[in-house]
C-alpha positions as CSV (number, residue, x, y, z in Angstrom):
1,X,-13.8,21.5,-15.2
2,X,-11.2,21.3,-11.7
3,X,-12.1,24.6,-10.2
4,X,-16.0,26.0,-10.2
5,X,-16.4,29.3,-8.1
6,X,-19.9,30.4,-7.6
7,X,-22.2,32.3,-4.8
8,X,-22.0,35.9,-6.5
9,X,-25.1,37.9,-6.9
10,X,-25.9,41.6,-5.8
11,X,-26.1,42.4,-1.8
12,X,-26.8,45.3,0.1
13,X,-24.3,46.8,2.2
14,X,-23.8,45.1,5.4
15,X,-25.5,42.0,4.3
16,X,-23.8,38.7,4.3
17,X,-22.8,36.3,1.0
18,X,-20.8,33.3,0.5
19,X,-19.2,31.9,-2.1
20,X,-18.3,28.4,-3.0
21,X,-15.7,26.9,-4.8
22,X,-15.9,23.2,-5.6
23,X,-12.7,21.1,-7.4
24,X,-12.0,18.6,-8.9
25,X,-10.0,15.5,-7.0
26,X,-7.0,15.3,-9.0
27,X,-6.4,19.6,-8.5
28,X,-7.8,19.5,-4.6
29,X,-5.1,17.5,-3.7
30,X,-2.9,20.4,-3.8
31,X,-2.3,21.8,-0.6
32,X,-3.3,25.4,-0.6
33,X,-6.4,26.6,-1.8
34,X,-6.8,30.8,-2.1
35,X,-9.6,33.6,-3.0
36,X,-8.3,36.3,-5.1
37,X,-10.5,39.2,-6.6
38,X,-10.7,42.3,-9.2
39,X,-12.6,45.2,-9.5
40,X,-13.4,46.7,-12.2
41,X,-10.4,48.9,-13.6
42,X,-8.2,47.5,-10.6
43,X,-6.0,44.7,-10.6
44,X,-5.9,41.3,-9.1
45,X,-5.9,41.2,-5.1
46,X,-5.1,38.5,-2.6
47,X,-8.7,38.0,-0.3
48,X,-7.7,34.9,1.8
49,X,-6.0,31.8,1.5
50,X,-6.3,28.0,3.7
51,X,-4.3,25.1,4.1
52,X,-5.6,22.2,2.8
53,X,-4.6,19.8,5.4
54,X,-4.1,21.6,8.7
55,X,-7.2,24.3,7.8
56,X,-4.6,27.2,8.7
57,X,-5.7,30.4,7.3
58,X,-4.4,33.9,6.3
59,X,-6.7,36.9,5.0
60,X,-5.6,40.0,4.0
61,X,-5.9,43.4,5.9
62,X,-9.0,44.7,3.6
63,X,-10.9,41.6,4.8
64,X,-9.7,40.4,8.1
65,X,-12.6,39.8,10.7
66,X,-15.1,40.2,8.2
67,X,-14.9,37.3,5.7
68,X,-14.1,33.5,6.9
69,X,-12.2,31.0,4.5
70,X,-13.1,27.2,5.4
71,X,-12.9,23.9,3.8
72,X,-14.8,20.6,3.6
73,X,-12.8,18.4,2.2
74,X,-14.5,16.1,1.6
75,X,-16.9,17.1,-0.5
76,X,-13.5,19.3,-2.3
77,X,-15.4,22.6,-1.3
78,X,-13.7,25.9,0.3
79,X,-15.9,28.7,0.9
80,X,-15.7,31.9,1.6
81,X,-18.3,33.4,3.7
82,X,-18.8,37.5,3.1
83,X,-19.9,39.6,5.9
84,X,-20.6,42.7,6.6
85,X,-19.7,43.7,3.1
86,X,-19.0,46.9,1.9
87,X,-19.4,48.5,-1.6
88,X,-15.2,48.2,-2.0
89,X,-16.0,44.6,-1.7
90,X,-17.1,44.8,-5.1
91,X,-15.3,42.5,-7.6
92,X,-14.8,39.2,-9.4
93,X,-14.0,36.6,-7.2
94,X,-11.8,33.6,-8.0
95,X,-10.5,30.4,-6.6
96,X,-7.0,29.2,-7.6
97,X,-5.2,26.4,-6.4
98,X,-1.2,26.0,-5.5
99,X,1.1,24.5,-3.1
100,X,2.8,28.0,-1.3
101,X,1.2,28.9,1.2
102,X,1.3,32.4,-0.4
103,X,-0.4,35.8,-1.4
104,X,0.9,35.7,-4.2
105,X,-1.4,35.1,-7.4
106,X,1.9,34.1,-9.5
107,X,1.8,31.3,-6.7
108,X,-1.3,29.5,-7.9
109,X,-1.2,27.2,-10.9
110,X,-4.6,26.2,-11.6
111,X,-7.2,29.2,-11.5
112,X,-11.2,28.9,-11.7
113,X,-13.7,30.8,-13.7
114,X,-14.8,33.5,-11.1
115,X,-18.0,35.1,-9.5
116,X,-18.9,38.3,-9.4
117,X,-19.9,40.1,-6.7
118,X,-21.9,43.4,-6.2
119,X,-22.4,45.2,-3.2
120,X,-24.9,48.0,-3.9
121,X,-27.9,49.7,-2.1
């Protein structure tokens, strides 16, 4: 297994979740590791995205100032802490792994088994 996403489970609205993704050493030494997700019926989406090395970040709009992207390398983990989550948060979430620093899911080479997440009342 190089990339192991997990954390999902069903939250409130307004709650707080976070998800983990652990790799392997051989994939983590790629430089740029991202969180992508998909609703149902929707496609894939860009969450947020952080440097391996320098712990730069980029989230997208949907997200910005509610989730936080971090790393601890080493123990080969990036999380991806959920707050104040909203029932649009709702989706699959997945790690993937590349060397662009880049929204773009065609980007990442290596791609994890995702999580879902379910933000309900």
């Amino acid at each position: 297994v190089q990339l192991q996403a997990s954390g999902g489970g069903l939250v409130q609205p307004g709650a707080s979740l976070s998800l983990s993704c652990v790799a392997s050493w051989r994939t983590y030494s790629s430089s740029v590791i991202g969180w992508f997700r998909q609703a149902p019926g929707k496609e894939r989406e860009f969450v947020a995205l952080i440097r391996k090395s320098s712990g730069t970040t980029y989230y997208a709009d949907s997200v910005k100032g509610r989730f936080i992207i971090s790393r601890d390398n080493p123990k080969n983990t990036v999380y991806l802490q959920m707050n104040n989550v909203k029932p649009e948060d709702t989706a699959v979430y997945s790690c993937a792994i590349g060397s662009s620093f880049s929204s773009s899911g065609s980007d990442y080479k290596i791609w994890g088994q995702g999580t879902l997440v379910t933000v309900s009342s």
